[in-house]
N, C-alpha and C positions, 0 to 999 in steps of 0.2 A: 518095704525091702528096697534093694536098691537097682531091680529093675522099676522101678517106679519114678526115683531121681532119674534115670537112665532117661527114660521118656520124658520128665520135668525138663530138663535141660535140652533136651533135644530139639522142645518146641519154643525155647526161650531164644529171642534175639536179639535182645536188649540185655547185653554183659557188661556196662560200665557201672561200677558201683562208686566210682568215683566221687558220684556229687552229693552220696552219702556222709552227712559230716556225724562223725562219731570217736570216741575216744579207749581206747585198750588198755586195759592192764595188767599184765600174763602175771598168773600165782607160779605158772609151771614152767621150770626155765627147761624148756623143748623146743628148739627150733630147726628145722628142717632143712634151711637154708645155709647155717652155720654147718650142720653134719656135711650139707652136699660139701660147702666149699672146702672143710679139712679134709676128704676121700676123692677129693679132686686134682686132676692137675692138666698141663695144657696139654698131652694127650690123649685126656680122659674121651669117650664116647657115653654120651648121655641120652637118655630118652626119658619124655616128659608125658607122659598120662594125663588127660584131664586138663590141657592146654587153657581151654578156654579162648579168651581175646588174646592168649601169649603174654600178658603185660607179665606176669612173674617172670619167665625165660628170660624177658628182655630187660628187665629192671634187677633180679636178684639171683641169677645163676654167674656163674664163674665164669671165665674164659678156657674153652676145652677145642679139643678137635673137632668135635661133632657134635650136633646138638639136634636130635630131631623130638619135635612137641608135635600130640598127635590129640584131636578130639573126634569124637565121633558126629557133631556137630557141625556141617558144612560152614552155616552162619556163623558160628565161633571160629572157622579158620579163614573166612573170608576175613575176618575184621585181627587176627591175628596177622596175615598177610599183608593187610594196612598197614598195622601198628610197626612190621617189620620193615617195611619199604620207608618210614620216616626214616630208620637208622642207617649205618654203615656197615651192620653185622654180617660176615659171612658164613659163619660156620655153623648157623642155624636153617634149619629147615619145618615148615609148618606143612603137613598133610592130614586130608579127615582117617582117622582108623576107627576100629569098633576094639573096644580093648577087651571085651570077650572072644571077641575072634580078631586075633592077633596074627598079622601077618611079615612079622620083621623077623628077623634071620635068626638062628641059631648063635652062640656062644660069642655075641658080638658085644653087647655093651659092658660097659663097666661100669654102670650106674643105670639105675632107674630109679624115676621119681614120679611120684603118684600120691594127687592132693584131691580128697572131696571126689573120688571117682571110680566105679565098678571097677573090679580087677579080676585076674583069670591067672592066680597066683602060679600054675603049673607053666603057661603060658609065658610069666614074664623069669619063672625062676631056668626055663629055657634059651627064651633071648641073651639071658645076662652070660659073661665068660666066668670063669671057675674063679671063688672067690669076690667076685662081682657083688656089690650092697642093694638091696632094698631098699628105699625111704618111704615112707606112705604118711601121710598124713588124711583122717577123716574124721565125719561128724558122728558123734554119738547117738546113743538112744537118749539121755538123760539131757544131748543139748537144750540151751530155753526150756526144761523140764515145768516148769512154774507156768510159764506160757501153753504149755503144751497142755498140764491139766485143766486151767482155764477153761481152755475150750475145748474139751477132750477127745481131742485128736492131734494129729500132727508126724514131723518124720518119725518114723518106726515107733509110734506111739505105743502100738499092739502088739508088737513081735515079743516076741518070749527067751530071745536071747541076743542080745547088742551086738551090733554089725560090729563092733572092736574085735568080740569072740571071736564072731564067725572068722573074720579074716584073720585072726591071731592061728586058729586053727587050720585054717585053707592052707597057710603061707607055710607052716611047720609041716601038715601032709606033702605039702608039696616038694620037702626036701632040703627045705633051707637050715642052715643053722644061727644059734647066737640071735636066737628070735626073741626081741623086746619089746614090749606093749605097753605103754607110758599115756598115763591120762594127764590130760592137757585141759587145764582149767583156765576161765578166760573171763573176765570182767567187760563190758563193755557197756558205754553210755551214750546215750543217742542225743543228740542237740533238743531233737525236736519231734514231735507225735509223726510229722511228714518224714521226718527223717528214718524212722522205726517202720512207719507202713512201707514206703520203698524198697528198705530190708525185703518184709515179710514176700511181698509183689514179683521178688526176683529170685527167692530163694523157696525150696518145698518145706520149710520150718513148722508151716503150716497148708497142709494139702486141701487147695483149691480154696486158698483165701479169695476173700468177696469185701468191695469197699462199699456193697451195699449188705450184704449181713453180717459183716463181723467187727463192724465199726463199734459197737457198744461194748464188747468186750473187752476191745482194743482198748477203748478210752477207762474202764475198770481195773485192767491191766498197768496204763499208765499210772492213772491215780495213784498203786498201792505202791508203784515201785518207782518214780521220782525223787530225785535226790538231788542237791548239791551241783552235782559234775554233770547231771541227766538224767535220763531213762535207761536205768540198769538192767541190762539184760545180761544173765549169766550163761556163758557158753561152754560147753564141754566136749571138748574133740578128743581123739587120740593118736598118737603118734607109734607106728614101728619102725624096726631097722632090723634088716636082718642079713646074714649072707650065703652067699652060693656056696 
């Protein structure tokens, strides 16, 4: 479930996936960063969910009036505050929040954005002003499915109904309209065996990966699905949008 991600990330400090070399090939034309930037404009007031180190805010959001990225993550906002201080940006603000308990004002934003991150849909369909969009972007149950039966476990391996639903349904009780659920289908190829385990190391894909017991499946894993471009790994996220 996803308090479990909730705690995964919580104790991860290590957010540069950077020097991961891999390559993407989206089947599903959804992108979350295109929708922010058409519902945008330089008054807009934004808030960003699930920050992380910030490198999205700061590399792929618009120019808006306000921009506050929140994780609940101290060490993700430390290193987000870094990443900020290299720049010239001011109309960004990086603070830790818990996005289950949500403490940012009533009918203020005009966008929220939430990627890969616990949400408290009643919570955020408050914050936003009348009218105001949803974007959510997360991981499914069937992401790495192949990976996943392999070793049979992994995120929401066991749950009986895909965090897609759940939050499709939270987000709709919660009062929103023009609510869309869009699966997001994703190709990706990994350079190299080192390059896939780093994945695995930073991400709960697979809960409580071990380089000492899961190396052999790892390498069964690669064997069947090496290709051409890499080590294919198929990802399946999904995408809403919806509005106040």
């Amino acid at each position: 479930m996803k308090t479990k991600e909730y705690e995964f990330y919580n104790k991860l400090k290590n957010w540069d996936f950077s020097q991961i070399k891999y390559e993407e090939q989206y089947l599903t034309q959804w992108n979350m960063y295109d929708i922010l930037r058409k519902n945008s404009n330089s008054q807009s007031r934004i808030l960003d969910l699930g920050t992380g180190g910030g490198e999205k805010v700061l590399t792929q959001f618009p120019e808006a009036l306000e921009i506050l990225a929140t994780d609940f993550s101290e060490e993700m906002i430390k290193t987000a505050k870094y990443n900020l201080s290299k720049t010239d940006k001011r109309n960004i603000t990086f603070r830790q929040m818990d996005n289950l308990n949500m403490d940012t004002p009533n009918d203020y934003f005009d966008i929220v954005v939430a990627r890969h991150t616990c949400i408290e849909a009643k919570q955020i369909y408050n914050t936003l002003k009348s009218n105001g969009i949803l974007i959510l972007r997360g991981v499914d149950k069937l992401d790495c499915w192949q990976l996943k039966r392999l070793f049979g476990r992994g995120q929401d391996y066991n749950e009986p109904i895909p965090i897609s639903v759940i939050d499709y349904e939270n987000i709709l009780n919660a009062g929103f309209r023009k609510v869309e659920l869009v699966p997001i289908h994703v190709r990706e190829y990994y350079k190299s065996k080192e390059d896939l385990l780093a994945l695995l190391l930073k991400t709960p894909i697979l809960n409580d990966f071990s380089e000492i017991n899961d190396l052999g499946k790892l390498d069964e894993y690669i064997e069947q699905n090496t290709t051409d471009k890499g080590i294919l790994l198929i990802r399946r996220y999904y995408g809403i949008t919806a509005i106040k």
